[in-house]
ZADO-1210 file (C-alpha; in nm, 4 decimals, padded with zeros to 6 digits):
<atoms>
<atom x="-00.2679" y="-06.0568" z="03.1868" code="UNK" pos="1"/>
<atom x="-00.4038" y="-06.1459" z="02.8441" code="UNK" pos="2"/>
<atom x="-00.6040" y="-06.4562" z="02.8796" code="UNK" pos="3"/>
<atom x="-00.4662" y="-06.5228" z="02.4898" code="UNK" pos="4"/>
<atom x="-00.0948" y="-06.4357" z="02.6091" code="UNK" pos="5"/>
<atom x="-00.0208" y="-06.8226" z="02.8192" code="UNK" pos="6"/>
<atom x="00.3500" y="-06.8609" z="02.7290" code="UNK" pos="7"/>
<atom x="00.6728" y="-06.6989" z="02.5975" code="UNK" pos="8"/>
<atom x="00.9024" y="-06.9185" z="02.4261" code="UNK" pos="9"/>
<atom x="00.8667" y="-07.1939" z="02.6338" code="UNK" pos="10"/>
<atom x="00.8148" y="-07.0337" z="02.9792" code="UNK" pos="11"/>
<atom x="00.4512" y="-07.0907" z="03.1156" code="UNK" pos="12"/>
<atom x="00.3733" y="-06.7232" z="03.2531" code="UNK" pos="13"/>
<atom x="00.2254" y="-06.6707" z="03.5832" code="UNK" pos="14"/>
<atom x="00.1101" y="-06.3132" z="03.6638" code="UNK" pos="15"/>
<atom x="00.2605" y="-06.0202" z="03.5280" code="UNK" pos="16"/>
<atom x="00.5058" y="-05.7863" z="03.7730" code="UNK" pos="17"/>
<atom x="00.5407" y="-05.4349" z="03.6037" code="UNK" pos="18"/>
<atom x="00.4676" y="-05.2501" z="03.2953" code="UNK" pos="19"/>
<atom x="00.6356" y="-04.9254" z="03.1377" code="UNK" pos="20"/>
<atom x="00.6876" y="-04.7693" z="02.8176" code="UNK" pos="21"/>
<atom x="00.9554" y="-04.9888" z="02.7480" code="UNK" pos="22"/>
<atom x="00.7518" y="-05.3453" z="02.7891" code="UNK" pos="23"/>
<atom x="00.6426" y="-05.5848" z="03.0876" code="UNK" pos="24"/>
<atom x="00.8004" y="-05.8466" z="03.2887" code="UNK" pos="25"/>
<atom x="00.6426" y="-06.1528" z="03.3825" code="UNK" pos="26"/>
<atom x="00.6364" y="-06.3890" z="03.6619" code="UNK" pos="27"/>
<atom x="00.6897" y="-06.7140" z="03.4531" code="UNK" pos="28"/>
<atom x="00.8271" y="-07.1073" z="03.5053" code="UNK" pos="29"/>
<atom x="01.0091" y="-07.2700" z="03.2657" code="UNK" pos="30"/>
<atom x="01.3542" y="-07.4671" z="03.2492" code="UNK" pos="31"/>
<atom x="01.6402" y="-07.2242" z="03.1726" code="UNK" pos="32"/>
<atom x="01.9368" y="-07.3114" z="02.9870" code="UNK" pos="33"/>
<atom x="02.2658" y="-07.4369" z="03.1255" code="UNK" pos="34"/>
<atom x="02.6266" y="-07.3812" z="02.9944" code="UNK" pos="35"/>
<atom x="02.6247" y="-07.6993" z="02.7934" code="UNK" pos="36"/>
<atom x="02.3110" y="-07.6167" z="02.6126" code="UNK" pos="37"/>
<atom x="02.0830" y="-07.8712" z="02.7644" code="UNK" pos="38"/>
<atom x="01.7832" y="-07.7617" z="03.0141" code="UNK" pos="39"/>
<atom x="01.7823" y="-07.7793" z="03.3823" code="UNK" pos="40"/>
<atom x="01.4644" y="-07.8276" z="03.5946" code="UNK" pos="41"/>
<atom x="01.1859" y="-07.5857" z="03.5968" code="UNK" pos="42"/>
<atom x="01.2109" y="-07.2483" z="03.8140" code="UNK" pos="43"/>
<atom x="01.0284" y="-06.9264" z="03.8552" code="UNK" pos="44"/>
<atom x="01.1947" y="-06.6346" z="03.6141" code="UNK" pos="45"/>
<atom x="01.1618" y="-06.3081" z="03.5261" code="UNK" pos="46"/>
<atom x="01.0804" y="-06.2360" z="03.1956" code="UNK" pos="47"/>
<atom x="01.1229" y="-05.8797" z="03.0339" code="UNK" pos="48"/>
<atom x="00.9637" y="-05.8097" z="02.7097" code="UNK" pos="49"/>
<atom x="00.9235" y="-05.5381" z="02.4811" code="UNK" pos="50"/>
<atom x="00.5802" y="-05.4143" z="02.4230" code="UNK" pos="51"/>
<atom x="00.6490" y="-05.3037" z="02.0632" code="UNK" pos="52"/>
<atom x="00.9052" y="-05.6124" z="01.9120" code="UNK" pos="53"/>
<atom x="00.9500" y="-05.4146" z="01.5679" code="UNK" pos="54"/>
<atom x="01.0895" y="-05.1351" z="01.7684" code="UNK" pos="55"/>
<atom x="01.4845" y="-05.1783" z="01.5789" code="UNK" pos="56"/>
<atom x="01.6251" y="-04.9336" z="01.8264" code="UNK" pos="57"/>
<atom x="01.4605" y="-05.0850" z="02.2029" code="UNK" pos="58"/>
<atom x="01.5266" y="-05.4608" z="02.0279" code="UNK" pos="59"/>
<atom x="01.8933" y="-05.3616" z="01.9869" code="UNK" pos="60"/>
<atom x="01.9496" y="-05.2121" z="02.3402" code="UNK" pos="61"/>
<atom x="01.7456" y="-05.5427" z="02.5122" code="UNK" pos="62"/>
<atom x="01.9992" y="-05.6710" z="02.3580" code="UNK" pos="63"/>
<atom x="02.2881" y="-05.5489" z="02.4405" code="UNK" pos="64"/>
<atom x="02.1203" y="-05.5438" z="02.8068" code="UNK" pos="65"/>
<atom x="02.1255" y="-05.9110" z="02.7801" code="UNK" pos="66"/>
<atom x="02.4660" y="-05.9591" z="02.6018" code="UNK" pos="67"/>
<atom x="02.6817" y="-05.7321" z="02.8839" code="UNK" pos="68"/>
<atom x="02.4767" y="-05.8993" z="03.1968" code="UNK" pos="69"/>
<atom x="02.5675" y="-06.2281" z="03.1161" code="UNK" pos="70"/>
<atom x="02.9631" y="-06.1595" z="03.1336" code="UNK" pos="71"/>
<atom x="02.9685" y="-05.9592" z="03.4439" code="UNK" pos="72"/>
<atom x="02.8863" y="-06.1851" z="03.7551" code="UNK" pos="73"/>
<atom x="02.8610" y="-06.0243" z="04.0506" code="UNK" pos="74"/>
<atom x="02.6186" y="-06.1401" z="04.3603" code="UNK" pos="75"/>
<atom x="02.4614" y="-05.7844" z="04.2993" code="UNK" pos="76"/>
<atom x="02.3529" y="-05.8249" z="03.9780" code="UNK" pos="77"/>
<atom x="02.0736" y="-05.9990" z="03.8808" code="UNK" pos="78"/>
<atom x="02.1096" y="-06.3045" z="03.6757" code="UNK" pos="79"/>
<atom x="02.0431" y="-06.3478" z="03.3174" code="UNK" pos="80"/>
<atom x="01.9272" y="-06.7221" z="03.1754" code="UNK" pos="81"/>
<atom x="01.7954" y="-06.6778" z="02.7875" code="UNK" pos="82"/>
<atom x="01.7639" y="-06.4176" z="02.5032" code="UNK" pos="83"/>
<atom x="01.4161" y="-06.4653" z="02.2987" code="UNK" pos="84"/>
<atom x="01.5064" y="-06.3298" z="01.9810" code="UNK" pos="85"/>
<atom x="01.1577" y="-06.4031" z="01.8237" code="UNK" pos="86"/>
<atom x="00.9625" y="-06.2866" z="02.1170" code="UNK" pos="87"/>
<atom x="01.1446" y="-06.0167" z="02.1922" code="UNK" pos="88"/>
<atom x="01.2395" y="-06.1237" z="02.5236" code="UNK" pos="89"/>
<atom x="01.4909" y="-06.1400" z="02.7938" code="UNK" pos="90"/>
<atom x="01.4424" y="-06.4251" z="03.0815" code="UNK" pos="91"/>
<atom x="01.6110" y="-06.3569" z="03.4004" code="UNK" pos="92"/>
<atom x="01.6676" y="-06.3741" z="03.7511" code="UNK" pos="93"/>
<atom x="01.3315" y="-06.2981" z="03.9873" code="UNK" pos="94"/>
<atom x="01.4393" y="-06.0571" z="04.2124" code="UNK" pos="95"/>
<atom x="01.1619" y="-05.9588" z="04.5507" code="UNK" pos="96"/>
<atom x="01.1892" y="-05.6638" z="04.7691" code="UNK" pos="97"/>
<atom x="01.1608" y="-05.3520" z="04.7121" code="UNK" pos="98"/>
<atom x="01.3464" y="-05.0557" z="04.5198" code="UNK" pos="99"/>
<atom x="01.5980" y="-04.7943" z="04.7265" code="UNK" pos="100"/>
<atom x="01.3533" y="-04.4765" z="04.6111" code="UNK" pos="101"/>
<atom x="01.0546" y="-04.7092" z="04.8387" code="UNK" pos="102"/>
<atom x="01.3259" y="-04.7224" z="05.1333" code="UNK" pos="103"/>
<atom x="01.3979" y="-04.3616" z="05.1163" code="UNK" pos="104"/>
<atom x="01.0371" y="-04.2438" z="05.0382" code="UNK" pos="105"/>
<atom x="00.9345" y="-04.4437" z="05.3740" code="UNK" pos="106"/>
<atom x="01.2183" y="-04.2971" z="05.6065" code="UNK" pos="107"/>
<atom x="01.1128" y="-03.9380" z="05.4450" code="UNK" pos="108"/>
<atom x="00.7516" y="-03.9655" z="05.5488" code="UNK" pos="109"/>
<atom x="00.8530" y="-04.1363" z="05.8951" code="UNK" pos="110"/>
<atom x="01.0801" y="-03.8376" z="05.9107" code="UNK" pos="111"/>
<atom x="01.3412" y="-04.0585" z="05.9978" code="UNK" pos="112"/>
<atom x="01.7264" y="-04.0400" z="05.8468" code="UNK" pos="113"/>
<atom x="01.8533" y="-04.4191" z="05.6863" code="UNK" pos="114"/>
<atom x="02.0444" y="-04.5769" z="05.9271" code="UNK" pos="115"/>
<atom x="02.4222" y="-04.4836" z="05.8561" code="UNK" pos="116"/>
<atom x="02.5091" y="-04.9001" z="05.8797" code="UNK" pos="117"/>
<atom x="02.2494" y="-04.9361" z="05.6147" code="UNK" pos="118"/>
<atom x="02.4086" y="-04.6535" z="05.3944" code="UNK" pos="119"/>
<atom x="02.7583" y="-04.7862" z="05.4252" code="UNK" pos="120"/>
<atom x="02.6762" y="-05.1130" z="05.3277" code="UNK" pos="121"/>
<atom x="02.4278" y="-05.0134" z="05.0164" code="UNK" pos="122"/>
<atom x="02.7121" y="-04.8273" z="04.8975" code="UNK" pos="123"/>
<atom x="02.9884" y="-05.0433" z="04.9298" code="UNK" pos="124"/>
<atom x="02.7894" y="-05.3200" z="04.7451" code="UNK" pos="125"/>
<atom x="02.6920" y="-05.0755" z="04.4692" code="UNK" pos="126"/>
<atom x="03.1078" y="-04.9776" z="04.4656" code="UNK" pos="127"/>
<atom x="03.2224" y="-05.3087" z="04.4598" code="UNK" pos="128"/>
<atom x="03.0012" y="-05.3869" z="04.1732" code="UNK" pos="129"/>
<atom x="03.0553" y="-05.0940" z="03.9425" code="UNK" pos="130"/>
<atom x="03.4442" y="-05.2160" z="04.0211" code="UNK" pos="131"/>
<atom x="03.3301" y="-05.5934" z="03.9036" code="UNK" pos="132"/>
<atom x="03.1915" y="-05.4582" z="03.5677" code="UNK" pos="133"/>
<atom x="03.4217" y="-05.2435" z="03.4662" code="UNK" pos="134"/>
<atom x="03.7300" y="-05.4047" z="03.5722" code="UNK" pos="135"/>
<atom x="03.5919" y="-05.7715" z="03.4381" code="UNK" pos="136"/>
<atom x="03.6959" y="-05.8869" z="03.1567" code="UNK" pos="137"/>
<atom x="03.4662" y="-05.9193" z="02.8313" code="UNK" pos="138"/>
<atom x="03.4699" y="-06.2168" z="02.5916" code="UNK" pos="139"/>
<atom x="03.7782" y="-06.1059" z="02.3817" code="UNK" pos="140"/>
<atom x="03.9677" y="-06.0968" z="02.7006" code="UNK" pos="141"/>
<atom x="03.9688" y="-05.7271" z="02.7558" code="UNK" pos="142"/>
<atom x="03.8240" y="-05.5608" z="03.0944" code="UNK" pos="143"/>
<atom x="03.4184" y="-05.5055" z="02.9934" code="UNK" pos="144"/>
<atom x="03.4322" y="-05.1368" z="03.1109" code="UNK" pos="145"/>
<atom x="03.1188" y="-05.1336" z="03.1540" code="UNK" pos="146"/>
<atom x="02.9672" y="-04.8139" z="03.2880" code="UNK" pos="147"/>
<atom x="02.5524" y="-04.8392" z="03.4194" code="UNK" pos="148"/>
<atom x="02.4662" y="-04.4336" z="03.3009" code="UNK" pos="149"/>
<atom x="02.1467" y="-04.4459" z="03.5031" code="UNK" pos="150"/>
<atom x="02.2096" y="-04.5032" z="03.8672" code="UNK" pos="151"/>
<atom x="01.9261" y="-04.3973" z="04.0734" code="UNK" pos="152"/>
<atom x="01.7632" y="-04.4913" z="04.3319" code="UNK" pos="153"/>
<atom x="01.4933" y="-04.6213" z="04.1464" code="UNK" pos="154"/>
<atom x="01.7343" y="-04.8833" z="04.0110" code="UNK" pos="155"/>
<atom x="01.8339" y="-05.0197" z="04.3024" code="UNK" pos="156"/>
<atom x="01.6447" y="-05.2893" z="04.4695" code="UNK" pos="157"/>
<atom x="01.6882" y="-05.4148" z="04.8671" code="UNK" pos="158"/>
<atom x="01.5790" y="-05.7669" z="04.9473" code="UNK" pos="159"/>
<atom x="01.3955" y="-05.9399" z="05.2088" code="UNK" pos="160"/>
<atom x="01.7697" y="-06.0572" z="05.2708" code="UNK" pos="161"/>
<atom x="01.9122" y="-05.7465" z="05.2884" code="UNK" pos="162"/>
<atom x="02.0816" y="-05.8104" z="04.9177" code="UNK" pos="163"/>
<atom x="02.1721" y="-05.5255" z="04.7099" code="UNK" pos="164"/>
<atom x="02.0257" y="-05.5441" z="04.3675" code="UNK" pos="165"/>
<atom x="02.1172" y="-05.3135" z="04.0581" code="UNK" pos="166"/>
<atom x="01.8571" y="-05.2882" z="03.8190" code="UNK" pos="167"/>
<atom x="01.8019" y="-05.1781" z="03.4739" code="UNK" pos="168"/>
<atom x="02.0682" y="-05.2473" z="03.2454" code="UNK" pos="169"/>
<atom x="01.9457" y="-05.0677" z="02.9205" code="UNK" pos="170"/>
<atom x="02.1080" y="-04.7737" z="02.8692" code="UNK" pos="171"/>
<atom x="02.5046" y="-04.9494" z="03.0114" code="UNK" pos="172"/>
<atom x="02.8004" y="-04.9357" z="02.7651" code="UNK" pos="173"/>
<atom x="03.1190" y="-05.1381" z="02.7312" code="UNK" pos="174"/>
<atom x="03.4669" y="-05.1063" z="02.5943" code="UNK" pos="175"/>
<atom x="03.4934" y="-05.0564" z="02.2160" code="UNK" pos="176"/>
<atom x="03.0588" y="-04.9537" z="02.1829" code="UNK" pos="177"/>
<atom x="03.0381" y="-04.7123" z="01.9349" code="UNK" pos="178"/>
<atom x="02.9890" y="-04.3298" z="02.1263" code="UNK" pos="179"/>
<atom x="02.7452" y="-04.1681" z="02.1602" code="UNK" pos="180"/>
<atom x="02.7033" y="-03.8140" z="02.1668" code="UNK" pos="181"/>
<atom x="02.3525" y="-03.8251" z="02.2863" code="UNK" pos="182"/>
<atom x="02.2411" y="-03.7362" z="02.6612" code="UNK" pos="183"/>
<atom x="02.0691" y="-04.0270" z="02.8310" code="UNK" pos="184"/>
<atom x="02.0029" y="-04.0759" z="03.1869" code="UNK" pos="185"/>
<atom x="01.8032" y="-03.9474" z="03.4497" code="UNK" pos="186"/>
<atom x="01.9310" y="-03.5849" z="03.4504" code="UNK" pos="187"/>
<atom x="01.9288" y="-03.5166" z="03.8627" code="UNK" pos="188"/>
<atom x="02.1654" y="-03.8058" z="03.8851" code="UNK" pos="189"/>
<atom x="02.4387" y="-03.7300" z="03.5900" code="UNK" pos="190"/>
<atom x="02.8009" y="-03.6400" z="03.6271" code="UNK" pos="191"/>
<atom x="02.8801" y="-03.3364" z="03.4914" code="UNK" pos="192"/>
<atom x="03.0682" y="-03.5358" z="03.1329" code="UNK" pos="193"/>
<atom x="02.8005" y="-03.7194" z="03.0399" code="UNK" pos="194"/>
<atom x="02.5173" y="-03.4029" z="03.1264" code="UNK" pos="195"/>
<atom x="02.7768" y="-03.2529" z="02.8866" code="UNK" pos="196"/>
<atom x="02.7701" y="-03.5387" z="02.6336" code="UNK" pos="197"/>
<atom x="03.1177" y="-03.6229" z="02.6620" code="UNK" pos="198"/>
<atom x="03.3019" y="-03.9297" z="02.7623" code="UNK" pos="199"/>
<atom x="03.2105" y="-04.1599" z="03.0205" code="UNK" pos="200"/>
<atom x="03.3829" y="-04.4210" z="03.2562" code="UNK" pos="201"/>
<atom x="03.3591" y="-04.5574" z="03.5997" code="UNK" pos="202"/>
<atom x="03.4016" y="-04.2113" z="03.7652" code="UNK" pos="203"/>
<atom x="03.0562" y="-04.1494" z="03.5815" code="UNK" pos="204"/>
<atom x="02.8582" y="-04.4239" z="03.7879" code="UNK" pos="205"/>
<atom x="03.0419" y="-04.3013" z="04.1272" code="UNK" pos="206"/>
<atom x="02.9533" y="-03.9743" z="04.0718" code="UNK" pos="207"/>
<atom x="02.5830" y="-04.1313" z="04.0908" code="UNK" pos="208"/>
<atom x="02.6568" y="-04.3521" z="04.3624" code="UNK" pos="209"/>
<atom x="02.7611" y="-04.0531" z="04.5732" code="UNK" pos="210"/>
<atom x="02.4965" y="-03.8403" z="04.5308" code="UNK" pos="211"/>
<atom x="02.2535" y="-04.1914" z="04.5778" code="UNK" pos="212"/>
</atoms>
């Protein structure tokens, strides 16, 4: 960590947890907003920031990330608390364990199949989730329809409780977004429409989920 970089906002950070091209999250403490607008007591969060803040388009989609996460609740999602428009920032939920792609590396190199409970269960959390967001309704009182576009292993995280965690937000739409004709996801786990560029719903993220 920088030894100038001490806080964002008003979160004290700790250590930092990842970096990629889009930014790095931090391990941080702070007191996160409740409903009412006042501040509750201070916890450990996670906080996800962009590397390059003057970047229009990744500003727009942390966003958004921020903006759909914090209608859909679901105990397999991981919490948002606070948007940090000048830093570029998104403070959320600290999640441990580690992702589905780790679990399934291991069991390849062990040369050992995932236990068929453990399957069932993953998936039937990651179903009854994708039902949750798209099936919620959004702020004007409309089901979200929000659809993930990039399930994949590696956004998917197990915890030490044996949780079910879906990661990664950034590229999800919702009901009334403006469409996009562009091709984004991680190609080996697309449904054939949105490979194709075409429309997308909640068949999209099964499709994933199946071959998951």
């Amino acid at each position: 960590m920088s030894p100038k970089l001490t806080h964002i906002g008003g979160y004290e950070l700790l250590s930092e947890l990842g970096s990629g091209s889009f930014g790095r999250v931090w391990l941080a403490v702070g007191e996160v907003p409740r409903r009412d607008g006042t501040r509750g007591k201070p916890q450990q969060v996670a906080i996800k920031q962009l590397h390059n803040p003057g970047d229009r388009v990744a500003f727009e989609q942390l966003r958004r990330e921020f903006e759909l996460l914090e209608q859909v609740k679901h105990r397999s999602l991981v919490k948002v608390y606070d948007f940090l428009e000048a830093d570029a920032a998104v403070v959320m939920e600290v999640v441990e364990g580690v992702t589905l792609r780790e679990v399934l590396d291991a069991c390849s190199a062990r040369r050992e199949p995932i236990l068929t409970e453990a399957a069932l269960e993953i998936g039937c959390e990651l179903a009854d989730c994708l039902y949750q967001s798209w099936a919620n309704t959004g702020k004007g009182g409309a089901p979200l329809q929000l659809v993930h576009r990039d399930l994949k292993p590696e956004n998917v995280m197990i915890t030490p409780q044996g949780e079910v965690k879906i990661l990664d937000f950034g590229l999800a739409r919702a009901r009334g977004a403006q469409r996009d004709r562009s091709v984004k996801g991680t190609p080996l786990y697309m449904a054939p429409e949105q490979a194709a560029g075409r429309a997308v719903d909640h068949r999209t993220d099964l499709f994933a989920v199946g071959l998951i």
